[in-house]
N, C-alpha and C positions, 0 to 999 in steps of 0.2 A: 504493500500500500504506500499512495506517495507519502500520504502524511506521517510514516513509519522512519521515513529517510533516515539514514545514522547523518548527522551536518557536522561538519568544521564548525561550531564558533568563536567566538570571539574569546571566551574563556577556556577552552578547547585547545585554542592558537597560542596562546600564553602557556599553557600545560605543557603543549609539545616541545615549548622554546626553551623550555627548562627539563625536556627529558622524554625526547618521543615516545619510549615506551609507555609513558603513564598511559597516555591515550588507550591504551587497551584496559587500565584497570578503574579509568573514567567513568560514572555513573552507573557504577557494579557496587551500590551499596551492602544488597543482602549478599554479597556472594567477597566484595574485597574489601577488608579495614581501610578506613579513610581516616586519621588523626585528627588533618585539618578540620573534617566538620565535624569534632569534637570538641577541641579549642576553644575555651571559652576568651581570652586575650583575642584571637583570630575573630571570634564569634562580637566580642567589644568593639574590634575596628570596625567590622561589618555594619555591627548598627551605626557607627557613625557616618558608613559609607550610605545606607538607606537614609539618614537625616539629608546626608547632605547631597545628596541626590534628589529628595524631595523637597528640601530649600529652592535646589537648582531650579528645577522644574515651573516654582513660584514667582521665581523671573521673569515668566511667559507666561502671564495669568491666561491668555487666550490661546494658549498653546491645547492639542487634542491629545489626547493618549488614545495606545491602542492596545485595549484589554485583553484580546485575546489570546489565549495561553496554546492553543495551537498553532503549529509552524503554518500550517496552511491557512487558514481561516486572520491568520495575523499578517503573516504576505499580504492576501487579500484585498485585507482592510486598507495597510497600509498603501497600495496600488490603486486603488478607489481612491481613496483620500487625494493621493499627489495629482491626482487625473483632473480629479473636481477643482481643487486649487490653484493659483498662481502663484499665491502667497501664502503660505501657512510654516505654525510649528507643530511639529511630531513628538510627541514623547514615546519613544520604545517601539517605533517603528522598525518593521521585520522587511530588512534587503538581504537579496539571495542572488547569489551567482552560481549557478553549478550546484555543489554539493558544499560552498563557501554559505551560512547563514550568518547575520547580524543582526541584534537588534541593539539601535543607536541608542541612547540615552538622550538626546534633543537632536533634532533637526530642524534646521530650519530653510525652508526652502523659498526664494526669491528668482519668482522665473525659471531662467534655466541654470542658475547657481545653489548651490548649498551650501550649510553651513552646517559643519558634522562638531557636536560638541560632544567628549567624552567626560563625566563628570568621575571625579575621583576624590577620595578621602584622603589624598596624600597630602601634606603640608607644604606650602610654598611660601617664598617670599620675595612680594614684588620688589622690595628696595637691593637684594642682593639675591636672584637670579640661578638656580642653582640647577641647571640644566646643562649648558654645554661644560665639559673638563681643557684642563689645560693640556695634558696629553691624549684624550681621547676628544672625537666629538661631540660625544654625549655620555656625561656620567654615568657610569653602571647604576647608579640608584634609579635614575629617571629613566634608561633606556628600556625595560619593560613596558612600563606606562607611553613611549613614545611609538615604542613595534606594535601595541595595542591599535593605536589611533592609525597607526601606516596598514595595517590587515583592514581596520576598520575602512580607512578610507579607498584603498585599493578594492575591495567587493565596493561599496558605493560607487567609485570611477566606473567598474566593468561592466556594474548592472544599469549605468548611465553614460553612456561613453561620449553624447553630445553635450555635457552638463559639467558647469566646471564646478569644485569641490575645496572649499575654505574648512581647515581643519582646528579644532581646537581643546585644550585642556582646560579643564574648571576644577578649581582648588581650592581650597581654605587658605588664607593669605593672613601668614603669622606677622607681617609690615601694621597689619587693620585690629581695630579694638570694636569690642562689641556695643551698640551703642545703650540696650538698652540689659536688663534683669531677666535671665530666664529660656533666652534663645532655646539652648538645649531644648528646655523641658516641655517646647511647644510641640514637639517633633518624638509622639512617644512609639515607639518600636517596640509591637507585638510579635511572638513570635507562635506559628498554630503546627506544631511538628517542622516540615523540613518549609513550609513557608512563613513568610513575612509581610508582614503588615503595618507602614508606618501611619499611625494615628495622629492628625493634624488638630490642636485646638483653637478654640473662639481666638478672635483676633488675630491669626497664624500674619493673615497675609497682611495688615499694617507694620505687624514687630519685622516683617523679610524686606519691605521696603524701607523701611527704617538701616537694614541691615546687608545690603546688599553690596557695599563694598565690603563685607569678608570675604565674597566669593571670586577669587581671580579667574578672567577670564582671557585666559595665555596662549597666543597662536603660534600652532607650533608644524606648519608647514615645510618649516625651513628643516627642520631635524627629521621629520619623515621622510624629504630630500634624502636624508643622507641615509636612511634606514634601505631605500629603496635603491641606492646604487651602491650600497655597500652590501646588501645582503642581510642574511639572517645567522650567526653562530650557533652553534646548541650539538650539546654531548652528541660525537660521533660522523658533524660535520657542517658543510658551508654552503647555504644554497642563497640565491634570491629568494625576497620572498614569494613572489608568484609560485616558483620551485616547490617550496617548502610547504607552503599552502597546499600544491595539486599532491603533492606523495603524500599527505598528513591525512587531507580528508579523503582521498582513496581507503587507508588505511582504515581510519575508523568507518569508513562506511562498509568497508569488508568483515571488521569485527578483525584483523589480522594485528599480530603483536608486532613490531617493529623491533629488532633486533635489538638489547641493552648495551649499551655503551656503560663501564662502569665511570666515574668521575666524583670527585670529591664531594658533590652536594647530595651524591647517594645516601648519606649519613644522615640527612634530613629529608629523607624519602618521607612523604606521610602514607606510603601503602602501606602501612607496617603492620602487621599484628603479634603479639604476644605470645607467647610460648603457651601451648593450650588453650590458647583462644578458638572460638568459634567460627571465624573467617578466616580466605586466605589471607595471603602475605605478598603482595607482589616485589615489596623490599626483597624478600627472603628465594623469593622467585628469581627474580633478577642475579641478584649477587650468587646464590648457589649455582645458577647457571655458568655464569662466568670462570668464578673462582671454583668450581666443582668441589662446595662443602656441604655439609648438611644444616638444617637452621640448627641445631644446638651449636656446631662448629661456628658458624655464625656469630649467633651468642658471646662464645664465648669470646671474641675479638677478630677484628680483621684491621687493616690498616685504615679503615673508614674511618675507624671509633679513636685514632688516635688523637690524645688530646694538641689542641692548638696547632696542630703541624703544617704548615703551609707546603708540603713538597709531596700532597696524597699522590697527585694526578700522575707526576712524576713514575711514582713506586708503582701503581694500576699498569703505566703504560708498560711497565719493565715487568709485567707477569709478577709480582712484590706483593701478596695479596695477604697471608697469617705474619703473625709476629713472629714466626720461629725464622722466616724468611726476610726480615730486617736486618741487616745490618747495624754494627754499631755507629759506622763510617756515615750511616743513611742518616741518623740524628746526631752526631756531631756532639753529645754532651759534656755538656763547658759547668766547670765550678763557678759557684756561686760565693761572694765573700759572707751571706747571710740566708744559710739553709739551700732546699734544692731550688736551681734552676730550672726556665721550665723545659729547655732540652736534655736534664737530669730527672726530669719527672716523666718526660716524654720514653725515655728510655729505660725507666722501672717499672712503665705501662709494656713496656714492647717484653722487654727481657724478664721480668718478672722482679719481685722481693729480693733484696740481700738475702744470701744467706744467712747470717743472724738474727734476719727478721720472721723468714717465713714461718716459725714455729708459731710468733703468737699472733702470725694471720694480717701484720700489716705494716708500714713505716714509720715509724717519730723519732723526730730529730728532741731528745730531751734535754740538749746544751742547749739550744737553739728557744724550745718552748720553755725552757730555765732561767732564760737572760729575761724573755718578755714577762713572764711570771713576776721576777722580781722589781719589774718599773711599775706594777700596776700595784693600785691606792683602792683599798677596800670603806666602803663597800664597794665592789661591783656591779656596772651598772648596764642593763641587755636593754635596747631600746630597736625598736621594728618599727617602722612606719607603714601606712595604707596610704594611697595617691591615686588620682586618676588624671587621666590625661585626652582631653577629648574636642573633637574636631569643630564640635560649635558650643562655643563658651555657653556656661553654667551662669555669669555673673558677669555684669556694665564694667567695660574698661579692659574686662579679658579677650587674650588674645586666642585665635586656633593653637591645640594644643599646648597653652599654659596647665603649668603642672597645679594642681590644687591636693595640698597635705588634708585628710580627714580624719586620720586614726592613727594614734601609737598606741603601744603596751611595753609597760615595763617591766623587767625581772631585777631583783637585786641577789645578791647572793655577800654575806656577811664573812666576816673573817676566820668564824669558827664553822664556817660551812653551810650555816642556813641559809634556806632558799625561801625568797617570798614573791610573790605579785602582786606588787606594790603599786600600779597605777595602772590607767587605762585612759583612749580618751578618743571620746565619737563625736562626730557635727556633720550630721547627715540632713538637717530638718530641710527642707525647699525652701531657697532663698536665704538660706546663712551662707555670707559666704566662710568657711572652714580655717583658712590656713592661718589667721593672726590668733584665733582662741585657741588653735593648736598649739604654735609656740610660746603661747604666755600660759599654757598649762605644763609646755613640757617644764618650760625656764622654773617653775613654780618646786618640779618634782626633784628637779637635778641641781639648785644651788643652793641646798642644804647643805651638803658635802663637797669634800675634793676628790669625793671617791670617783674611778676610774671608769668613762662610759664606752660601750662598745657597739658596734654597729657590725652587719655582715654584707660587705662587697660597699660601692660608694651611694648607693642613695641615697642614703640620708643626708650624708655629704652637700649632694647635690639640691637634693631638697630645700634642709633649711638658706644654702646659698639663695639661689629662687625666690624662698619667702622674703629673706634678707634686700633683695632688690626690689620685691613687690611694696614693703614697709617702706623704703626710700623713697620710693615714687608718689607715696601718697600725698595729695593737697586737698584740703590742711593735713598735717602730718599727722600721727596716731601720737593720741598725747603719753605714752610710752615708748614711744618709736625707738629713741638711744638706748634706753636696759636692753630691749630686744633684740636691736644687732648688737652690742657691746658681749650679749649673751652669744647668738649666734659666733659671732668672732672668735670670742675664748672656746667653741667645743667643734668648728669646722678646723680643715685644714689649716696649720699653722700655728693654732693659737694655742695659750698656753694647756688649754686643755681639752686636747684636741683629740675623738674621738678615736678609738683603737680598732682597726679593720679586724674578723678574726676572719674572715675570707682569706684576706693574703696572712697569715700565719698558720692558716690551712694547707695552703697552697705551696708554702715554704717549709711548711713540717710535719706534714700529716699525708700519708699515704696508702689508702687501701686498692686492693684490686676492684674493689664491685664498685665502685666510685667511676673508674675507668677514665683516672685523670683527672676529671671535673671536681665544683669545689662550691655547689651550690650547695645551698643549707641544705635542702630537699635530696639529695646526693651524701653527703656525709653524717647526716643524723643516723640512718639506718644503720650504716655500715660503722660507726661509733657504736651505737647499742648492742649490733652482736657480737663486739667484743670486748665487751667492760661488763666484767662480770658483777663489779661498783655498780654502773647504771641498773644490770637487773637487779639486784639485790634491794635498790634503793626506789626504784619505778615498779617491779612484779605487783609488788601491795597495792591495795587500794587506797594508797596514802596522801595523792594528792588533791588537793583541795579538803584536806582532814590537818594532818601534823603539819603538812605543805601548804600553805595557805593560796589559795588562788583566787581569783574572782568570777568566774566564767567555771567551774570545776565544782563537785563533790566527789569525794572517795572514788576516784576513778586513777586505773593502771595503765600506764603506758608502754608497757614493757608485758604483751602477750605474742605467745606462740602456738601458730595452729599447725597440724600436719606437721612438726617439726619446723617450721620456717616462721621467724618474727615476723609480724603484721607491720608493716609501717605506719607508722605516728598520724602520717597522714590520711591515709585511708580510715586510721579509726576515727580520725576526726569526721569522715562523713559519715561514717555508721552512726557515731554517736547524735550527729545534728539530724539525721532518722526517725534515733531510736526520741531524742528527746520531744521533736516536733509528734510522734509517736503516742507518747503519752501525754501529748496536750490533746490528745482523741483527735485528730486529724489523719485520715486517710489520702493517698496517694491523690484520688481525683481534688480532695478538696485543697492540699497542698498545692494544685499545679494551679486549682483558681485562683489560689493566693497568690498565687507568679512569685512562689517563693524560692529560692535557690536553694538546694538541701545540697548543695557541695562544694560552697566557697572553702576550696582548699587550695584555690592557685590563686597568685596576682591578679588575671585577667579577670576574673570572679568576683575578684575584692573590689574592683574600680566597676562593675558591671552592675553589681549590688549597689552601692554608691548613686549609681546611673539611676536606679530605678528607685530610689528613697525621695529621689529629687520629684516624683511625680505625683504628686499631691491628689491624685484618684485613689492613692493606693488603699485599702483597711486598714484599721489599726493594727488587726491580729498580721496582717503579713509586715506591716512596718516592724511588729515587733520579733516577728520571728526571722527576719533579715539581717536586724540591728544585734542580735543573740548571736546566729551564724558568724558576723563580721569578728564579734569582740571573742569567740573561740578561737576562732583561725590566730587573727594577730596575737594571740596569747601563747599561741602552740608555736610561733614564730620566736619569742623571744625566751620561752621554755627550753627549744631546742640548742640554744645559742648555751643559754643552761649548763643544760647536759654535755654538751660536748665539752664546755670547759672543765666540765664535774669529771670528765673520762681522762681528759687531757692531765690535769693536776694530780689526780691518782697514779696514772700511766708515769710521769716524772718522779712521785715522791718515792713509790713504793716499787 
C-alpha cells in the first residue's frame, strides 16, 4: 500500500549521518531498545523543542497547519493548500520527493518562492554568531542542524524545481531577555504515551508578541552552500548529499541493514539493551558482528568503553578491538606529580589492577587520599544542587537557557564520624523566581563554620558563579547583594574557602573496574558499597533516618542485596518513591493523572519536575508528591558523597 511506504525523513537523515546502520533499528520499538526515548534530560530538551516550536508557529498567527498524521492524506492537504494559495504559511506541511519525505516546520510561500524555516531548541547568539569555525566551515556543533535544513531544502528544491527556496534556522537567542513573567509556563507540554501535546494558555498570543525577539530568525543558505558541495561525512564514508539521501532511503524502504562501520561514537549507540533484557541490542549487534565477541564479551570491555581516549577510531581501524589487544605504546601512560593521570587511569582500565591491588577488588592511592584528608576542616560539609536550564525563560529579564538554582541538600559529617542531614532547600512555587533565596539559605547553613565544603564535579562551581553575576546585574540592587557574592567568593574557585571537588580526587585516586574509568557519583557509589565492608555494616540496618538523622528518610537500608548482587542506591530510590506514593493509596492510573514522576532519579528528571511545578493547573496532591520525589533524590545525592568518603577514610586509616 502507498501509504505503507518505508520514507527517508528528515529525522531518519540525521540518524543515518551519524551511523547508517541505525536506520535498520529505527522505529522497531517493541522488537529494539531505544535509550534515547527513554531519557528523561533528552525527553526535557524535547519539550523545550515543542514550546519553542509552538512559540515559533505564533509568529504566523494566520499561518494553517496541516493535521494530518498520514503520509498520504498530509501530502494531500499540503498540495491543495499550495494550489489554492499564492501566499500563504504552512505549519508541518508534508513535501515528498521519491521515497525522500519532509514535513517542514513553517513554510512560507510567496508566489513562486519559499521560505523553508526549520525551528530548533538549540541556543544561539545573535551578538556572537556561533556557526561558521575558524578551521572548518561550519562548526561540528551547528553542522547537524545545518545538513538538517540542506536535506530539508534539497527535497523542497526537487519536488519544486521552478521555485526558488530561502532557507532558514529559528532559535532561542541567549543576546535577548525575556520581557515579561512566565513565558515558559504558557506553553504546557503534555505528554499521552509516545505523543505530545503542547497546551497553549489564555493570553499565549499577546505574552509571544510581546516576546518575539527571543526567537532568532538566522538564514542560513550560505552554509547549506557549503553542505551541498562539500558533501555529506558519516561512519564508513563520503557521499553528496543527493548520494546519501538515494542509498539511505532505498535502504530503509527495503527494511535492509546497511553494513556497521564501527567508530568511536559506537559507545553512545542508544540501540543498546541490557544484559537480560527483553529487547534486542542492535549496539551488541553491530559491535559483535565486527569484532566477533559475544555480548557478555562485550560487557565486559572493548576499546569503545575506554575512558576519555581520543585515539578509538585509530585502534577500530587497526583491527584493536579487546583490551588484551592494547598496547601499552597505544596509551602512552605519563606520571602524574598528584595521583593517576588520566593516561595512567586509561591504562589500568585497559591492562587491569596492580597487582597488589587486585585482591581487595580495586585502586586507592592512600598517600594521595592522606595529604587531602589532612587539609580538610570538620565538620564536613556535602552540598548537591538541582538546576534547570530551559529554552524559554521561566522569569522577566531571563535569558534562553539561563541556568536557574532551585534545590540543594546538605550532609554534614562531624569529627567523631557522625553523619547528619542537616539542610535542604526547594523554591518551586510559579512565579518565585529561585536562585537569590537559594543562596541566602545556602550562605545561612554554611557560615557557621570553617568546616570544609565539598561538591562532586564543577556545578556548583559554576552555578553559584551564575547567581553571583545574576545579583550584580540587578537595578536596584538586592539590598544584601555584597554578603552574597563576598559569600559566593570565599566558597567558589579561589577563595579562601573554596569548595573541595571529590570528583577529581576520584578520578586521581580511586579506581574500580565496574566504574570503567568514569567518575560520576552514579558510577562510583555502587562500586564503593560493594567493597567497604564499613558501608555494609553501617547502611545493611535500617538505621537511617533512625540513629542517622535525615529529612526525607525513616528506618530505611541502603545497602541490600538481591540474587546475590547489590541493588543500586539509585534504583531503590525509585522503588521506594513507589512504594511510598503506594501507600498514600494511589494507584498506577491515578498517579499518571497526577503527571507525577515516580523516578526522578536522574538530573534530567530533576529540572523536568521543576518544569512542571511551575504550572499552576497542577493538584495539590501531585505538587506535593513531586516536591517529596525532588527533596529524596537531592538527599540521596549528597548521602552518596557521604559514603564514599565514609569508605574512603576507612580504606586509609585501617
Amino acid at each position: 500500500m502507498a501509504g505503507m511506504t518505508r520514507y527517508l525523513t528528515k529525522s531518519r537523515f540525521k540518524l543515518a549521518v551519524e551511523c547508517p546502520t541505525k536506520l535498520f533499528y529505527s522505529g522497531k520499538g517493541t522488537e529494539y531498545r531505544n535509550l534515547k526515548q527513554e531519557d528523561t534530560f533528552l525527553q526535557a530538551l524535547a519539550d523545550g523543542g515543542f514550546q519553542v516550536g509552538k512559540m515559533a508557529t505564533m509568529l504566523y498567527p494566520n499561518g494553517i497547519e496541516v493535521t494530518a498524521r498520514s503520509n498520504d492524506q498530509a501530502e494531500a492537504d499540503t498540495a491543495r493548500l499550495l494550489s489554492e494559495h499564492d501566499q500563504i504559511v504552512l505549519f508541518e506541511p508534508a513535501i515528498r520527493f521519491g521515497n525522500l519525505f519532509i514535513r517542514i516546520d513553517i513554510l512560507v510561500k510567496q508566489g513562486s518562492h519559499f521560505e523553508l524555516i526549520e525551528v530548533k531548541a538549540k541556543s544561539y547568539d545573535s551578538v556572537n554568531p556561533d556557526i561558521a569555525g575558524v578551521r572548518v566551515p561550519i562548526k561540528s556543533g551547528m553542522l547537524p542542524y545545518i545538513q538538517d535544513v540542506a536535506f530539508q531544502k534539497y527535497v523542497l528544491q526537487s519536488a519544486f524545481p521552478n521555485a526558488t527556496v530561502s532557507s532558514f534556522l529559528m532559535m532561542p537567542d541567549k543576546a535577548k531577555q525575556a520581557a515579561l513573567d512566565g513565558l515558559n509556563q504558557i506553553f504546557k507540554v503534555r505528554r499521552n504515551g509516545r505523543s505530545t501535546e503542547v497546551m497553549v494558555m489564555p493570553g499565549a498570543q499577546a505574552a509571544v508578541d510581546q516576546s518575539q525577539e527571543l526567537l532568532a530568525k538566522v538564514p542560513v543558505d550560505s552554509f547549506v552552500d557549503i553542505v551541498m558541495q562539500q558533501g555529506i561525512g558519516f561512519p564508513g564514508g563520503h557521499l553528496t548529499l543527493p548520494q546519501a539521501a538515494d542509498l539511505w532511503s532505498k535502504a530503509y524502504a527495503a527494511d535492509e541493514r546497511i553494513t556497521p562501520t564501527l567508530h568511536k561514537d559506537c559507545a553512545k549507540c542508544e540501540f543498546r539493551e541490557h544484559a537480560g533484557g527483553p529487547l534486542k541490542s542492535g549496539f551488541h549487534q553491530c559491535v559483535g558482528e565486527v569484532m566477533k565477541m559475544s555480548p557478555a564479551e562485550i560487557d565486559q570491555g572493548t576499546v569503545l568503553d575506554i575512558w576519555y581516549y581520543m585515539k578509538k577510531d585509530q585502534l577500530l581501524a587497526q583491527g584493536v578491538y579487546r583490551y588484551s589487544q592494547v598496547q601499552e605504546d597505544d596509551i602512552k601512560p605519563k606520571n602524574d606529580r598528584d595521583g593517576l593521570s588520566r593516561s595512567q587511569r586509561q591504562w589500568m582500565q585497559v591492562s587491569g589492577l596492580p597487582k597488589e591491588d587486585q585482591a581487595q577488588g580495586f585502586y586507592i592511592d592512600r598517600d594521595l587520599m592522606g595529604r587531602h584528608m589532612q587539609s580538610w576542616r570538620y565538620p564536613l560539609h556535602m552540598i548537591d544542587f538541582e538546576t534547570a536550564t530551559v529554552a524559554l525563560p521561566f522569569f522577566k529579564g531571563m535569558r534562553p537557557y539561563e541556568s536557574i538554582a532551585f534545590q540543594y541538600s546538605h550532609h554534614v559529617i562531624e569529627q567523631d564520624g557522625a553523619v547528619r542531614h542537616v539542610g535542604q532547600h526547594l523554591v518551586a512555587e510559579p512565579g518565585q523566581f529561585p536562585s537569590f533565596a537559594f543562596v541566602r539559605a545556602l550562605k545561612a547553613e554554611l557560615q557557621n563554620d570553617h568546616g570544609t565544603i565539598f561538591r562532586w564535579s564543577n556545578h556548583e562551581n559554576t552555578i553559584l558563579n551564575h547567581i553571583a553575576q545574576q545579583i550584580a546585574a540587578q537595578d536596584p540592587p538586592l539590598p544584601d547583594a555584597q554578603a552574597l557574592l563576598d559569600f559566593i567568593s570565599r566558597i567558589t574557585k579561589g577563595g579562601e574557602r573554596e569548595m573541595v571537588d571529590l570528583a577529581v580526587i576520584a578520578e586521581r585516586g580511586y579506581f574500580h573496574p565496574e566504574t570503567k574509568g568514569r567518575v560520576s557519583i552514579k558510577k562510583v557509589l555502587p562500586a564503593v558499597l560493594k567493597t567497604s565492608d564499613y558501608l555494609r555494616r553501617r547502611y545493611q540496618p535500617p538505621v537511617y533516618g533512625m540513629s542517622i538523622p535525615s529529612l526525607n528518610y525513616k528506618g530505611f537500608s541502603w545497602w541490600e542485596e538481591r540474587s546475590g548482587t547489590l541493588v543500586d542506591p539509585y534504583q531503590r530510590l525509585k522503588e521506594l518513591t513507589v512504594e511510598m506514593l503506594g501507600d498514600l493509596g494511589e494507584d498506577q492510573a491515578e498517579l499518571e493523572a497526577l503527571d507525577v514522576d515516580i523516578e526522578i532519579a536522574e538530573g534530567g528528571a530533576a529540572a523536568m519536575a521543576f518544569a512542571r511545578l511551575q504550572f499552576e493547573d497542577l493538584t495539590p496532591e501531585s505538587r506535593a508528591a513531586i516536591k517529596a520525589a525532588l527533596l529524596r533524590y537531592c538527599e540521596l545525592d549528597t548521602l552518596a558523597m557521604v559514603m564514599i568518603v565514609e569508605a574512603w577514610r576507612e580504606w586509609i586509616t585501617n
